[in-house]
N, C-alpha and C positions, 0 to 999 in steps of 0.2 A: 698166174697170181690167184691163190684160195679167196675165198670168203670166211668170213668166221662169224655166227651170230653171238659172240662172246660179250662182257662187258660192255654197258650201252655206255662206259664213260669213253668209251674209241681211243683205243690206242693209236702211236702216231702211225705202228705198219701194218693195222688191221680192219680190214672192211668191216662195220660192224650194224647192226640190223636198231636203227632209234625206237625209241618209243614213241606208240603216237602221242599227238598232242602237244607237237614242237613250233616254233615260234612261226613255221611259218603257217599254220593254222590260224597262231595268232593276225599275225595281218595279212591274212588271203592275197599268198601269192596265185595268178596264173600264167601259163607259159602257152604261146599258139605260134605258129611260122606263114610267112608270107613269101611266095614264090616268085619267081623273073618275072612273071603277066602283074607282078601287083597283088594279087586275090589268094586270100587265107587258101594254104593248103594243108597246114595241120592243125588240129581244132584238141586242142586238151580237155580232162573231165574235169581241171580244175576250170577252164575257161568258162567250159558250159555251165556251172555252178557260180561263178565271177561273173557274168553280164547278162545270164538265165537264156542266150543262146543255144539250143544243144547242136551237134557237129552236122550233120544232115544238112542246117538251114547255112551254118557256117562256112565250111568249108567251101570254095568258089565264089567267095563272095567279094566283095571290094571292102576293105574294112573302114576306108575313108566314108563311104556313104551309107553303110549298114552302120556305122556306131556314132558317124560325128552328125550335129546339126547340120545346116542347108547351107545355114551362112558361112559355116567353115569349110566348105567341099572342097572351093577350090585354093585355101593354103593348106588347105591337107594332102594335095593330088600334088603342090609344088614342090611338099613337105617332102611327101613316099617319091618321088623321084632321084631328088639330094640322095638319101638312103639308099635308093636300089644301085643307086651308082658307087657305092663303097663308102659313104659317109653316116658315122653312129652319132645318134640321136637321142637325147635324153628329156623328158619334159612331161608337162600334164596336158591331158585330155578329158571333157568328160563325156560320161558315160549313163546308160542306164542300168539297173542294176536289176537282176530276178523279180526283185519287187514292184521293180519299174519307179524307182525314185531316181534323181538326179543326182549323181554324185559326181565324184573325180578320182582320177586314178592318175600314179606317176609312172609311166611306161620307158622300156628300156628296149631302144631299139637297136639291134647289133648285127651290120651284114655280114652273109655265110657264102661259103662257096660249098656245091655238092660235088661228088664223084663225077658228074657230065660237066664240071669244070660250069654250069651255069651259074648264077648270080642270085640270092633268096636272104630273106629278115628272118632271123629269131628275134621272137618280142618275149619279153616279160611287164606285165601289170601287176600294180601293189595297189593296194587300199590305199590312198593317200591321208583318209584324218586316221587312220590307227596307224600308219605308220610314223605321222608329229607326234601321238601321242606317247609312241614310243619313244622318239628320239626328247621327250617331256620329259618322260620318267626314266632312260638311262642319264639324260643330265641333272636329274634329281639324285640319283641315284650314287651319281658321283659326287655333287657336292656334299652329298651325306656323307660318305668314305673321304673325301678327302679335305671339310672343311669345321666336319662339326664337332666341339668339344669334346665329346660324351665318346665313349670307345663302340666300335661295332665289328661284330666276326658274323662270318657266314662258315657254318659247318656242312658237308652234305651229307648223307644218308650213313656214311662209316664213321660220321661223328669225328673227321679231320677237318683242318681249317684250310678253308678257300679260298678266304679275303679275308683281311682287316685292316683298318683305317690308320693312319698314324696315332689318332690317341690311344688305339686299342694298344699298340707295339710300344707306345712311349711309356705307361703306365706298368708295361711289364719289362721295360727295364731291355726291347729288342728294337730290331727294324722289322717292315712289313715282310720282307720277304723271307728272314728267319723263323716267322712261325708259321710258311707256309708249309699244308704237310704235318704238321703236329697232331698228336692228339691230347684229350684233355689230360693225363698222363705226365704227358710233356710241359703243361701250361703250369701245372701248380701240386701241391703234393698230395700225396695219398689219398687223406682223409677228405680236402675239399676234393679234391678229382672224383674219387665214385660218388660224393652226393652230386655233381654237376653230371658226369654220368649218367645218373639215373633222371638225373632231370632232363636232360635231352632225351633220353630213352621212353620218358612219357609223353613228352611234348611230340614227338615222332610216332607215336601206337594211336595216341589218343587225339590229338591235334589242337588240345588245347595248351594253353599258353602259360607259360610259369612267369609271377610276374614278382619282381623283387627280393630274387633270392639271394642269400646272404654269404658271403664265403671270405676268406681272411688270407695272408700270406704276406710274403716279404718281398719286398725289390730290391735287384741293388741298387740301384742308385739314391735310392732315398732311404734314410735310417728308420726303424721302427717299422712296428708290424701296418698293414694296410690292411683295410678292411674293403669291400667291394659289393654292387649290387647287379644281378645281370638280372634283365627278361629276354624271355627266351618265345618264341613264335614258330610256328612252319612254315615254308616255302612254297605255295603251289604254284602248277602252270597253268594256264587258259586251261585247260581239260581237268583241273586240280589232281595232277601227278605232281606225287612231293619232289623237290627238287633239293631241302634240304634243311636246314633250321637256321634263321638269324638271330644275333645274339644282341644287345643294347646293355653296354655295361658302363656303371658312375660309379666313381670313386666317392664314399661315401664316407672316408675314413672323422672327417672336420665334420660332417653332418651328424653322424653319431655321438659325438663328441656333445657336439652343440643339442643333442637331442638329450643325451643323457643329462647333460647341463639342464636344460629347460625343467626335462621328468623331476632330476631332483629339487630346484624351484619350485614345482605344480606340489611335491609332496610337499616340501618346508613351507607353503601357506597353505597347502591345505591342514598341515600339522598345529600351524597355529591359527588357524582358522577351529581347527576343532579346541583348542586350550579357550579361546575365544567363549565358545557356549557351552565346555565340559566343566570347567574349572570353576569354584566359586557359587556353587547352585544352593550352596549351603556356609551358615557363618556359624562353623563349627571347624574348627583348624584341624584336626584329624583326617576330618571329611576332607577339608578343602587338600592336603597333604597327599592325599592315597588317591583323590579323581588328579591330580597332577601324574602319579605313575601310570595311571590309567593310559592315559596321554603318551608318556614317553615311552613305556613299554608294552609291546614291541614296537611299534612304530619309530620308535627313533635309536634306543639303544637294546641290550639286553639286561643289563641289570641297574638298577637303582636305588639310593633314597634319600631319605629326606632326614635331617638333623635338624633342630629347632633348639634354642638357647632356653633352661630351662625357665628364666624371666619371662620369656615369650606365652609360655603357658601357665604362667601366671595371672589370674583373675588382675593382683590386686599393680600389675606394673605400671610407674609413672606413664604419663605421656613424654615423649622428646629424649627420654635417657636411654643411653647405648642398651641394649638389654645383654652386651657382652664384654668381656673385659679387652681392654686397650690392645693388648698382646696376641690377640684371639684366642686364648687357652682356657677361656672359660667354660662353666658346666653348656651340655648337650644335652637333648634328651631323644633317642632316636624313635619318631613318629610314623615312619610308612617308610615300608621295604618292597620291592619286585622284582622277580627276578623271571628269563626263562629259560637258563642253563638248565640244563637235563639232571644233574643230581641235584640239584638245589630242590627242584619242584618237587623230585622222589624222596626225599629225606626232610624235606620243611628246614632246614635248615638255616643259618642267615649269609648271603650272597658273598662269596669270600672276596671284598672287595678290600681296597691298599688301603691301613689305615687302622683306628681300633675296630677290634669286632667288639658289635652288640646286636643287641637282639632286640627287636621292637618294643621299646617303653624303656629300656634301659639306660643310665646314664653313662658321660663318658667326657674327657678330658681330650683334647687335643695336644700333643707334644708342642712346646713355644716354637720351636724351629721345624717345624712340618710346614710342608708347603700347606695343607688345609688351611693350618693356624695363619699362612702368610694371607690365603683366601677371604679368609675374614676378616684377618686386622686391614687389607690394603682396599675388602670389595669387590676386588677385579675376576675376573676366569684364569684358572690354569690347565694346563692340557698335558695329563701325564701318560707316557707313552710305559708301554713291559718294560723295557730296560730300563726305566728311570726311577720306576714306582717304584716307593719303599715299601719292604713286605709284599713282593707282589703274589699276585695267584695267578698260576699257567693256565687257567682258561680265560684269565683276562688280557685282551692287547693294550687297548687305549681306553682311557678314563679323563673325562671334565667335570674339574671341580667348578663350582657355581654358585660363589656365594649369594644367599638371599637378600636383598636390601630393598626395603622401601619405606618411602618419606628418610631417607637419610640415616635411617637405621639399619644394622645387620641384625635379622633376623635368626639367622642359620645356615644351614650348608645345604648344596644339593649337589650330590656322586651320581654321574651318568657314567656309564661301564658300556664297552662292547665287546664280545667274547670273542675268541680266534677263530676265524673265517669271517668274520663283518670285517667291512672296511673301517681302517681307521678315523679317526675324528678329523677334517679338516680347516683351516679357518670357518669356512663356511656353517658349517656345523657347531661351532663353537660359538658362532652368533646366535643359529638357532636358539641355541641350548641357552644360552643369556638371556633371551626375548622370553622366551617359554618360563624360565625360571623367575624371569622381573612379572610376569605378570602374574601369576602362582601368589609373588610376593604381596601383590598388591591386595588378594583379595586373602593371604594369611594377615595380611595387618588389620583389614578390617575385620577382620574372625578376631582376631586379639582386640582391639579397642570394642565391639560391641556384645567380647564376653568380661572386658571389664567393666562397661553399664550395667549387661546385664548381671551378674553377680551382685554388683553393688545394688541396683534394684531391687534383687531379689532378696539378700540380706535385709534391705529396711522393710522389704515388703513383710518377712518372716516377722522379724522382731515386732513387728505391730498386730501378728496373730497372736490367739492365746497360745500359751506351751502344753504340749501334749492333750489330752483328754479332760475339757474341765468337769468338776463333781457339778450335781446338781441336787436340789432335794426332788424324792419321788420320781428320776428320771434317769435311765444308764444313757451318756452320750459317746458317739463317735465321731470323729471330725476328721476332715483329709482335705488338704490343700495342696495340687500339683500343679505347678508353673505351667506355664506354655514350653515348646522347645525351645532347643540353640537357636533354629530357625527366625523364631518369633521375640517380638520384646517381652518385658514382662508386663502382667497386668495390673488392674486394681481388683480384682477380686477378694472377698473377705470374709470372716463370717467371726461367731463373738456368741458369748455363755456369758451373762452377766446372772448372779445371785441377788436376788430382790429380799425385802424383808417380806414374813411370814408365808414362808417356804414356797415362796415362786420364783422361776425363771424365765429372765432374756433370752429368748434367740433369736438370732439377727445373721444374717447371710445379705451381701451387696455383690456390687461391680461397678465401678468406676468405670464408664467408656471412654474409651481411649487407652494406648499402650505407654510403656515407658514410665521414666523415673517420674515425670511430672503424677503421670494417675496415681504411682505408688503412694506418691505425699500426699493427694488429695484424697484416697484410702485413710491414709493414717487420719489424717483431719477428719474428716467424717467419721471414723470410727471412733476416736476420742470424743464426739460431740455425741456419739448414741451412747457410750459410757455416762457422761457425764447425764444427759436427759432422764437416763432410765434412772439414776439413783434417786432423782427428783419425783420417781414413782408417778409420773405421768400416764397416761394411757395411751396404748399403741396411737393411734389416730393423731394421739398428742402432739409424741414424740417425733411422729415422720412430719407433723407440721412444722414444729422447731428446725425439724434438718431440712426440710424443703428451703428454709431460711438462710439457714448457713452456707448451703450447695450455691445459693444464689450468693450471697456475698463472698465466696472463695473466684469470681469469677469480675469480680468489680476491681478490683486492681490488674498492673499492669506491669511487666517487667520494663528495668531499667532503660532497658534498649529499643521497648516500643514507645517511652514516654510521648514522643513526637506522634503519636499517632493514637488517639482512642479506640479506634476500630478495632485494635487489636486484642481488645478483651476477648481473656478465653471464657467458654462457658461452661464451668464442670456440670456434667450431668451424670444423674448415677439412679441403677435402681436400687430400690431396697425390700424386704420383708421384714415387718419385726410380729414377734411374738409374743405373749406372756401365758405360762403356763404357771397354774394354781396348783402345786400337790395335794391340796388339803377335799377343792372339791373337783379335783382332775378335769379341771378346765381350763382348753386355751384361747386366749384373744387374740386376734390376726388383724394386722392393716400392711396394705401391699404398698408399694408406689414402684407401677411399672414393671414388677419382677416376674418372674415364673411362679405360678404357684406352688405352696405347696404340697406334698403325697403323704395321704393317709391309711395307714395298712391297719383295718380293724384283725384282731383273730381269727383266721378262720374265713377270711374275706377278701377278694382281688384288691386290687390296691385303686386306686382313685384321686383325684386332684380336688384337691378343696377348691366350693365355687368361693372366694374371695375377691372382691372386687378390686381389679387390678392396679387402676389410678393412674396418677402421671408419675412421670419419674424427678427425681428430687432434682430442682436448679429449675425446673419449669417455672414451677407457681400458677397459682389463678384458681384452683381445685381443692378442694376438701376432702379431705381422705375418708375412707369407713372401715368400719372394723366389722367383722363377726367375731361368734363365739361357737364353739368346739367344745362338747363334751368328747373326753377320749377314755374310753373304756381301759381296763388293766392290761396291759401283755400290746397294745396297739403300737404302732410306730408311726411316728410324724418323721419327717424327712422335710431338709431345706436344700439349695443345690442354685446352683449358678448356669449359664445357658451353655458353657464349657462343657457340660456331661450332655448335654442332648440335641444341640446343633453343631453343624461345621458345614464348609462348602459343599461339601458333596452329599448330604443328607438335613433333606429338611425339620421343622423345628417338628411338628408332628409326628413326624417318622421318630424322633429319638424320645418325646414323650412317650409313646406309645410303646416302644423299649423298656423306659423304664418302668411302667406297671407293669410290664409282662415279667419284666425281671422281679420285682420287687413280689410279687405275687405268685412266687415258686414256693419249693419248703422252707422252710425257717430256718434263718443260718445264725450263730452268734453276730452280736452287731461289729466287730472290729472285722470279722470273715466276710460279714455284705457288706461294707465300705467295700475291700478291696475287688470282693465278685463285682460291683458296680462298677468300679472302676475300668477292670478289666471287659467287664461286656459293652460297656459304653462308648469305651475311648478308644476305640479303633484306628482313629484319625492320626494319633501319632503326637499329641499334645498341638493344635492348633490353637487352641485360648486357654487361658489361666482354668482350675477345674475348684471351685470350693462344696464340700460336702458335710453337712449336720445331719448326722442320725440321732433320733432321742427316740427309745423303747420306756413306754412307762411302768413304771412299777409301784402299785397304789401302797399308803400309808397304811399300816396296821390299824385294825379298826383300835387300839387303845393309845394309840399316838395322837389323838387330839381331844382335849378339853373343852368342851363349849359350853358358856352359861350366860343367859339375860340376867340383868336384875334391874329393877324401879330406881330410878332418880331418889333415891332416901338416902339419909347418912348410917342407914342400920346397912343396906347395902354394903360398907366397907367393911366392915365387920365378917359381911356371909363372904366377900370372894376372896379373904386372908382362911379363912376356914375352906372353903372349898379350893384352894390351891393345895392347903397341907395335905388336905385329904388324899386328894390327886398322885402328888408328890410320895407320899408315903405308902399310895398302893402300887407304887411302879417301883420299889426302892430306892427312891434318889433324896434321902432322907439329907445324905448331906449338904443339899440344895434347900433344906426348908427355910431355914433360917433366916436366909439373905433373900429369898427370892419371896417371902411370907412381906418384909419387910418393904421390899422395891411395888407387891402388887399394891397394897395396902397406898405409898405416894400417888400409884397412876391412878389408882379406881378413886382418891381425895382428891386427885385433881378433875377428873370428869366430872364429879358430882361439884366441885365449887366454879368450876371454868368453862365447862359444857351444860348441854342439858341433852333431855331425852333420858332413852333409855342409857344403863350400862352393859356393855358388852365384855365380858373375860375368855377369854380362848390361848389355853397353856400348848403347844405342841413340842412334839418329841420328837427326833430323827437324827442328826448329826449334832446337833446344840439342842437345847432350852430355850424355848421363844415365847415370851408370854404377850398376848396385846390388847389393848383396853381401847373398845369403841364409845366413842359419844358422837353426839349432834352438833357437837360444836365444830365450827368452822377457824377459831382461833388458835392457830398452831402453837404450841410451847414454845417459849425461849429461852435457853440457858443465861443466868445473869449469875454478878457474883454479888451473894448478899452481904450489907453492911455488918458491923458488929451490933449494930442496936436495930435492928431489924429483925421483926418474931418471923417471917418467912422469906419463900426464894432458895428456902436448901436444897428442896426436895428434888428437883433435878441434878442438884450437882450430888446428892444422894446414890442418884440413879446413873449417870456417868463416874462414879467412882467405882460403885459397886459393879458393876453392869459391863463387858464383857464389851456391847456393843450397844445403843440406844439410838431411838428415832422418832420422826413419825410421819405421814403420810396421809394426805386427803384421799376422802372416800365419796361417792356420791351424797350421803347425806352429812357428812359432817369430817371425823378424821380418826385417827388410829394412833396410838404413842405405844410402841413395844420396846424391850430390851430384848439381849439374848445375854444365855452364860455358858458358862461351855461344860458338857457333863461329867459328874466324875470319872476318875482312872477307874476302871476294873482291876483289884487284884487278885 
């Protein structure tokens, strides 16, 4: 019989040479013999390493008394007798061990007979706790293979199968002993075989462990594809020679399933978890429109948009009424489109979705019998797939229509599209797509109702400004009033060019604090009460005391609904500036209450805040206002302005005054071009408050534009200022003005002198009209009466109101003023 050091896996007819490091290293076997006398006569080098004996001491010895305790000597000597007479013996002893620890070992004792026909033991010792822990872990080892759900194979080194468990064999549709012998080839096809291949292939080079890898195939016995997960590990022995690779494989087919279920759950709230805080940042329905695709695309579909009823974008639509017709074939107006098909994005084109085309801002018609139109008329979702859509486009599969509704109205429409390769829309999806769409709606409705306030606010707010650019005498003005944004309500901000007699103006700039229609009305009221005041020709100081008055009683009543409750008085409070400027001696008077001041830009000179004493703001009360006075040189600019141009959240009130003189004291721009530069260097913020601006550049009166004369309390007096009118008159050609206007000085300067005293004052000026005005001391204002028939006076006013263009008069510090004006002639 040969040998052969071939194959260590030993064939059944070939002697074959093991590797070391075989099990029984693992639990230290030794082998030694015991002779006819009883006494070890062969001594192994396993033995001598097993009990730390070496053979020298061994051999001849009595093994009963050389290894056992004292107290077992003699059922050890009754033991080795049974034995030496032909009876085999199996049991534990113990032992000391190299170390000299106490152990035990389970010895096999087995009588022999030699060639001299005498009588001898071969023994064999095992480790006794490694050899339980062996028989631990091959019955571990089994109930793993043959009890545990989960599949298990052992491959060895050529990568065929050694072992597998019943699950491993039921899962592939075999018995255990069909895939023994296999290799991965055999197990499953092509494409998963060489990646499991190569994963054994690493897990065998490198020895680290492949843990959940993923591979797919079919059984028969069970319909549909399976999907699978195996880890893969090596095999070592006690000396760690690979013995092979074990494999742990789960059917992961329903886990997958349930995981992809879940992922898509984790996206559809995280989807509307983001509509949650995307959606609605702004109450501007465009905005709100286009951050809703935001949203949907890509993350949920590829193409969309949004259709809005064109009532919906209407400022002026009821509340509660359908903003669409019964049928749903009413107008559309298409608001926000997305798309991210690949020629749509390269051509800007509009997403060829089922349905009319248009194109962002266009309008459109739905056909009565389109499913759209059923979308609307009925509310509900529908889900149109490529074969059903009418007009479809080949890059589109499936499409959810999605009507808009909230508070019980249709709003519009929303088309979610997904392109060929997405998966189609499922119920699932369809919910989404409804939730996402309802709440879209919710915050388009409030963009619709708080841009029909604001409209409407803003319209009364307009109407209560003056129109365009008012004239002034001696003054070019500019004026600009810009709302707050969508964002924002609207404010009470305002500002006002009132014409005073003898050639002065009002300027007046406020803010109503607080937003909304209520401030708006309390703008307009306060602003009809500074009209009304100034015509009274009071003086600034006056005048903001008068409205300090009325601020207060616009807050003493109570709406209907709070009658039960006094506390609920509101309290308008508002600043103001007013102004009067003189053309004649180009001076202006200021009292503030509360306001910003205002910027004076001499010629030639940085620009600067008038010191004016700030004061309280109107509704306070308790304080007295003051005024200063302003000489304002030719070519200067005053400016008035609201805290809209120079504060907002993120820049403080200094920070934007100090803007505006740096701005304002660049080069000289026309005044309609520095409104709007103002505008634009200032208002960065993006309309955060309502913004109101008065610019007035002065432009001094011609030195032969005004008449000035005293004269003495005498009756000859009337006489000199009918002469010195003509004179006047006829050196400027307005000859056709003498006659009438010789006749009107002649009543006022006979009423000074019979109804005043003091001096007389006559001062004729010229600029856009004829204004003539007659001072005295007297403090008793004229009254127009109507006189009797037998009455010799009382004409001469209704004189001066027939003739007279316009007539007045007006306290002065020491007394009062009565002027007319007329209007000059045509040039032809």
């Amino acid at each position: 019989m040969g040998l052969s050091g071939g194959s260590d896996e030993g064939g059944t007819g070939d002697w074959g040479h093991g590797d070391p490091g075989s099990i029984y290293d693992y639990i230290r076997v030794a082998a030694f013999a015991i002779g006819p006398d009883g006494r070890i006569s062969q001594w192994s080098d396993r033995a001598a390493e097993f009990f730390g004996v070496p053979a020298e001491e061994a051999v001849g010895c009595d093994p009963v008394t050389t290894f056992a305790p004292r107290e077992l000597w003699l059922r050890g000597r009754e033991r080795m007798t049974e034995i030496l007479a032909g009876q085999e013996w199996v049991g534990t002893a113990p032992y000391r061990d190299s170390d000299g620890n106490e152990s035990v070992a389970e010895l096999y004792l087995m009588p022999a007979r030699g060639e001299d026909g005498r009588g001898g033991v071969v023994c064999m010792a095992v480790d006794l706790r490694k050899l339980r822990r062996i028989e631990t872990d091959l019955a571990a080892s089994e109930a793993v293979f043959g009890q545990a759900p989960t599949g298990f194979v052992l491959f060895d080194r050529d990568f065929r199968v050694q072992r597998v468990n019943e699950s491993f064999a039921e899962g592939l549709g075999a018995s255990p002993a069909d895939l023994l012998g296999m290799n991965v080839h055999d197990l499953m096809p092509r494409p998963e075989a060489e990646r499991l291949q190569q994963a054994l292939q690493q897990v065998l080079e490198t020895g680290e462990p492949v843990v959940d890898l993923r591979f797919s195939g079919t059984v028969p016995i069970r319909p549909g594809r399976r999907r699978w997960a195996i880890s893969l590990y090596r095999l070592l022995s006690s000396s760690s020679r690979t013995i092979g690779i074990a494999g742990q494989v789960v059917d992961v087919t329903g886990r997958q399933r349930a995981e992809r279920e879940a992922a898509s759950a984790r996206r559809s709230l995280a989807l509307l978890n983001e509509a949650s805080s995307h959606i609605g940042s702004t109450l501007d329905l465009e905005v709100t429109a286009k951050e809703l695709l935001d949203v949907a695309v890509p993350g949920f579909c590829d193409v969309a948009t949004v259709d809005l009823y064109h009532g919906v974008l209407a400022a002026d639509t009821d509340l509660g009424l359908p903003a669409g017709r019964a049928d749903g074939a009413g107008e559309l107006r298409r608001v926000a489109s997305a798309s991210t098909v690949g020629y749509h994005a390269a051509t800007g084109s509009e997403p060829m979705l089922p349905g009319p085309r248009a194109e962002v801002g266009g309008a459109f018609c739905y056909p009565p019998r389109s499913p759209y139109a059923k979308a609307l008329r009925t509310g509900r979702s529908l889900t149109l797939t490529a074969p059903g859509n009418p007009d479809p486009d080949p890059m589109i599969q499936s499409t959810v229509v999605v009507p808009m509704v909230a508070r019980d109205t249709v709003l519009g429409l929303v088309q979610l599209s997904r392109a060929k390769g997405s998966e189609p829309f499922d119920a699932r999806d369809v919910a989404i797509a409804t939730e996402l769409v309802a709440r879209a709606a919710v915050c388009i409705d409030n963009a619709r109702l708080y841009r029909r306030e604001h409209e409407r606010a803003l319209i009364l707010q307009r109407s209560l400004l003056p129109p365009g650019n008012p004239a002034a005498s001696g003054l070019e003005i500019a004026c600009r009033y810009r709302p707050g944004s969508s964002g924002t309500e609207v404010g009470g901000d305002w500002f006002d060019v009132i014409q005073l007699p003898g050639n002065r103006t009002a300027l007046v700039v406020g803010d109503v604090m607080g937003r909304g229609l209520r401030a708006a009305v309390a703008m307009g009221q306060l602003r009809t009460a500074v009209r009304t005041l100034a015509m009274l020709d009071l003086d600034p100081a006056e005048v903001l005391t008068a409205l300090d008055e009325i601020a207060r009683g616009l807050g003493d009543g109570t709406s209907p609904e709070d009658n039960a409750d006094s506390h609920n008085e509101e309290l308008y409070l508002a600043t103001c500036v007013y102004a009067v400027y003189d053309a004649v001696t180009r001076r202006c008077t200021i009292a503030n209450a509360g306001h910003l001041p205002p910027v004076l830009v001499n010629p030639g000179e940085p620009a600067l805040m008038l010191d004016v004493p700030p004061g309280l703001p109107l509704g306070v009360g308790g304080e007295p206002f003051e005024e200063v006075c302003v000489d304002i040189p030719d070519g200067a600019l005053l400016g008035l302005y609201t805290d809209g141009l120079v504060e907002s959240r993120k820049h403080q009130l200094e920070e934007g005054l100090s803007a505006l003189r740096e701005t304002l004291s660049g080069p000289p721009r026309p005044l309609e071009n520095l409104c709007d530069h103002l505008l634009t260097a200032l208002d960065p913020h993006h309309g955060e408050d309502d913004i109101a601006l008065l610019m007035a550049r002065v432009h001094a009166l011609p030195a032969d534009a005004v008449g000035d004369w005293t004269l003495p309390s005498h009756p000859a007096s009337v006489a000199r200022c009918r002469e010195l009118a003509c004179a006047w008159l006829l050196s400027r050609g307005l000859d056709d003005l003498i006659d009438t206007c010789e006749l009107l000085v002649s009543e006022l300067a006979t009423n000074a002198l019979r109804h005043g005293s003091g001096d007389i004052r006559l001062r004729l000026l010229r600029d856009t009209t004829l204004v003539c005005e007659v001072w005295d001391n007297g403090y008793a204002q004229p009254r127009q009466r109507r006189a009797r028939d037998t009455d010799e006076g009382g004409r001469g006013l209704q004189l001066v109101s027939l003739l007279a263009d316009r007539w007045g008069s007006r306290r002065t510090p020491t007394g009062k003023t009565v002027w007319f004006e007329m209007a000059l002639p045509t040039v032809r």
